[in-house]
N, C-alpha and C positions, 0 to 999 in steps of 0.2 A: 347483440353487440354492434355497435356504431363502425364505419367503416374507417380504418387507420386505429380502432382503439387494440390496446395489445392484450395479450391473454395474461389474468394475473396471477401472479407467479413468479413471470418470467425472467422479469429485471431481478427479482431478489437470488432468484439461482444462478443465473450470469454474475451477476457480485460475487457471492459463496464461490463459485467457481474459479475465480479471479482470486478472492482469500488464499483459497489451499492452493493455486502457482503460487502467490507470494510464501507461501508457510513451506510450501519445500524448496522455493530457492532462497528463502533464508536458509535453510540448513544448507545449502548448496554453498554458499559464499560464506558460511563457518567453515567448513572442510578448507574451502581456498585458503581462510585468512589463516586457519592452524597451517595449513603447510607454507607459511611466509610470503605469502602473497598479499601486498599492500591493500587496507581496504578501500582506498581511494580508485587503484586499477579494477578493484571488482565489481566497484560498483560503476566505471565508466565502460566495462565491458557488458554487464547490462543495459544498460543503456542504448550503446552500438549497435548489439547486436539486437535486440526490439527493436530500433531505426533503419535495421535494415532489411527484417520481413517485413517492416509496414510499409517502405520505401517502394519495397519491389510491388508490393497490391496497390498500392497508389499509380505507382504507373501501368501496371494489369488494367484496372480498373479507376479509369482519371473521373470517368463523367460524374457528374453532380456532385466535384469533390468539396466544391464553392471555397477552394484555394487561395479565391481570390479578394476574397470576402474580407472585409478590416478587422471586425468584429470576430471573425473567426482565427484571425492571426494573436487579436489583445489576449481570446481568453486560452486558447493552445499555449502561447507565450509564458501567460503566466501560469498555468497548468506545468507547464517545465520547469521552472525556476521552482514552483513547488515540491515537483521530484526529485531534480538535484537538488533541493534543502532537505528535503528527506533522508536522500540517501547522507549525504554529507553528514546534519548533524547528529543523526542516529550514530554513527560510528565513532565522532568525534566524543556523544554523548559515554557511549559504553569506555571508550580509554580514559576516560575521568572520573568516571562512576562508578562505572560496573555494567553489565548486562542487565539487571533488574532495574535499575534505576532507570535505564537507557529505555528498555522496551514498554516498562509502566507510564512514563512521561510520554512517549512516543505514542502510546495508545491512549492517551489522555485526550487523542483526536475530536468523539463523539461529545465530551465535554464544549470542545470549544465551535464545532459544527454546529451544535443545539445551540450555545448562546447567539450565534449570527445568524440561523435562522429565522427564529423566532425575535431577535434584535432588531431584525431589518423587516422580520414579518412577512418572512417566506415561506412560512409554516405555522399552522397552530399550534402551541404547547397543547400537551393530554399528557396526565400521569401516567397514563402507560411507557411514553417514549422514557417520559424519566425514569421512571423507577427502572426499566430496561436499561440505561444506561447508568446509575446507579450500582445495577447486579453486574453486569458485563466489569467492568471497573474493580467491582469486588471481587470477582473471579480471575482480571489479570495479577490485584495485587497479589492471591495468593498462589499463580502458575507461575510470576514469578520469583516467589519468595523474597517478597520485597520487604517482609518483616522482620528476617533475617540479616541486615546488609548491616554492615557497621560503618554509624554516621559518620564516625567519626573521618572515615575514609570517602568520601562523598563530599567532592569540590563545587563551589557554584558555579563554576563551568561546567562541571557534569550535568547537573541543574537546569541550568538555560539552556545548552545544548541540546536533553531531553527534551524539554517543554518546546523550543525551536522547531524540530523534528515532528512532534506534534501539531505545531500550528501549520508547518510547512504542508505536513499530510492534509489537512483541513482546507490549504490554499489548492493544492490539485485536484480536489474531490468537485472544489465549487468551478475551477478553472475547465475540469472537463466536462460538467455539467454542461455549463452554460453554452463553451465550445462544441458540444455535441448538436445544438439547437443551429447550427450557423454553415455545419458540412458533412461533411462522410466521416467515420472512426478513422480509416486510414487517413486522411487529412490532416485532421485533428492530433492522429497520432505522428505522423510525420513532423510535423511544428513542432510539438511536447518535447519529443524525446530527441531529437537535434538541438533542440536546444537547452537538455538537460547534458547531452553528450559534450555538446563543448563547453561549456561552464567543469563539468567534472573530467575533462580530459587536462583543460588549465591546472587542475586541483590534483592532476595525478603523476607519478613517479613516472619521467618519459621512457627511463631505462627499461622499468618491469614490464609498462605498457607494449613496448617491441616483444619484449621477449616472449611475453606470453604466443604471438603467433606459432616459436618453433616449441614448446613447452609441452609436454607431454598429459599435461594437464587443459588443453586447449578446450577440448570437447564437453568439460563441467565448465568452462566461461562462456560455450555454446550454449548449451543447455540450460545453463542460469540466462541467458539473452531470452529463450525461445519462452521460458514461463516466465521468469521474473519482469519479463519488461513486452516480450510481443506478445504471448497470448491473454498474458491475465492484462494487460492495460487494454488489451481489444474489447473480453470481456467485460470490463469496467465499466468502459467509454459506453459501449450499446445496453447494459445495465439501468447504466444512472439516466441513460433516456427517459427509463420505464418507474424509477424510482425515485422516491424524495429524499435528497440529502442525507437528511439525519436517520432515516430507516439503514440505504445503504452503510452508512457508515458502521454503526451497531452490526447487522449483519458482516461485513468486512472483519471482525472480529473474531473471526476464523481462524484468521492468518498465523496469531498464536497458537493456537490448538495445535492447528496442522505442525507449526514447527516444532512442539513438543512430541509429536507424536513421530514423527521424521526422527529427531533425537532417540527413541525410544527404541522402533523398527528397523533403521539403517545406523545410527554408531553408537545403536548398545546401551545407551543411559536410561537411569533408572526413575521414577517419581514417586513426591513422598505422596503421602494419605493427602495433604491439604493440596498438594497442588494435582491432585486429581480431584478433588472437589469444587478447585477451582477450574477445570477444564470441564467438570460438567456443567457446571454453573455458565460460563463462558455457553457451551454447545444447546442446554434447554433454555436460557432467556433468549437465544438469539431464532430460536426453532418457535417459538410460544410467540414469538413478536409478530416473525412471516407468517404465520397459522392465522395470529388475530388480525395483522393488514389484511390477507386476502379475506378473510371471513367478511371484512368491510367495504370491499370493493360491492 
């Protein structure tokens, strides 16, 4: 092995790892928003609160943060505006839609990752990534019963909103990407998430935002900060070093499982026959992919 080359593997389990924070603090900020808590304060309390374990390790550990770096500022930047479009139009997508609607468009990520890949020629196309992303796609239509949703009830707001959410997911994958190449994760994460924080603190209800400090509920918008925004973006950021775009993202596809399965283990809900087929379909294409990357390394 070459010296600096990494053991392979390793980016794709730092991804998955980062998935499942995301898949339980998604269930994490369903609990917040059933008990009246605005989705715009939840998601800018992730936010915060990831900005400010990365905050404190950045100043722990400043050297070779390359802070200072332009290039390192463009793609963290846009890496943020990513995340708060993320967070944003995902939520905005589900009040017009539905949750199916919302989270099938939302994951509709690896669709449009693959076409600017390989668009721009960052990657080679191989039938395997497609057909992988292809089955992953067939198996969120069916975890989230998107067969079921009546059109009729389904606005093109809902729509765009979805698909927005989607692209916006696509814009932070390539923005930490690139931004990982230029400084340290804490760096990188510091930019990101400061500046997903104030775009969604603009966007959020200032009254709830207070209140939630003396709130009794404080320590689940902890806890949603510490996976949903500091640990699993850490894991991301030093992931996608190791990884190529369009594998990460397929892999990332986790994050639904995981939150099905959160639903299942901690508030008791139940799944039919198809949407466990489609959560296995989800958990072997994305197992069968990392198995065939590394076998090619």
């Amino acid at each position: 092995m070459r010296s600096g080359q990494t053991v392979p593997g390793v980016g794709l389990v730092l991804v998955a790892l980062a998935a499942l924070c995301w898949g339980v603090s998604g269930g994490i900020a369903g609990i917040l928003i059933e008990q009246g808590w605005d989705a715009s304060v939840v998601s800018f309390y992730r936010a915060a609160v990831g900005l400010v374990l990365v905050g404190v390790y950045l100043a722990i550990r400043p050297g070779g943060s390359g802070i200072r770096h332009p290039r390192l500022w463009l793609w963290a930047v846009l890496a943020g505006l990513g995340v708060a479009g993320n967070f944003s139009f995902y939520f905005l997508s589900i009040a017009e839609g539905g949750v199916a609607v919302a989270a099938t468009l939302m994951y509709s990520a690896p669709v449009f990752v693959y076409l600017v890949a390989f668009g721009f020629k960052l990657e080679r196309p191989t039938p395997v990534k497609g057909l992988a992303i292809a089955l992953v796609m067939l198996g969120i239509v069916l975890l989230t019963r998107l067969y079921n949703v009546d059109v009729g009830k389904v606005t093109a707001a809902g729509i765009g909103f979805g698909l927005l959410a989607g692209v916006s997911y696509s814009v932070f994958i390539y923005g930490f990407k690139y931004a990982a190449g230029h400084g340290s994760p804490q760096a990188v994460l510091t930019i990101a998430l400061g500046c997903a924080g104030v775009i969604l603190l603009g966007a959020s209800d200032t009254t709830q935002a207070v209140a939630v400090l003396n709130a009794p509920q404080w320590w689940l918008f902890a806890l949603l900060g510490v996976l949903g925004a500091g640990l699993s973006f850490a894991f991301y950021v030093v992931g996608l070093k190791r990884t190529a775009p369009t594998l990460a993202v397929i892999v990332a596809m986790v994050e639904p499982v995981t939150a099905s399965l959160f639903g299942v283990l901690v508030l008791g809900e139940t799944l039919a026959p198809l949407q466990i087929l489609g959560l296995v379909l989800i958990l072997v294409t994305v197992t069968g992919l990392s198995l065939y990357s590394n076998r090619r390394r």
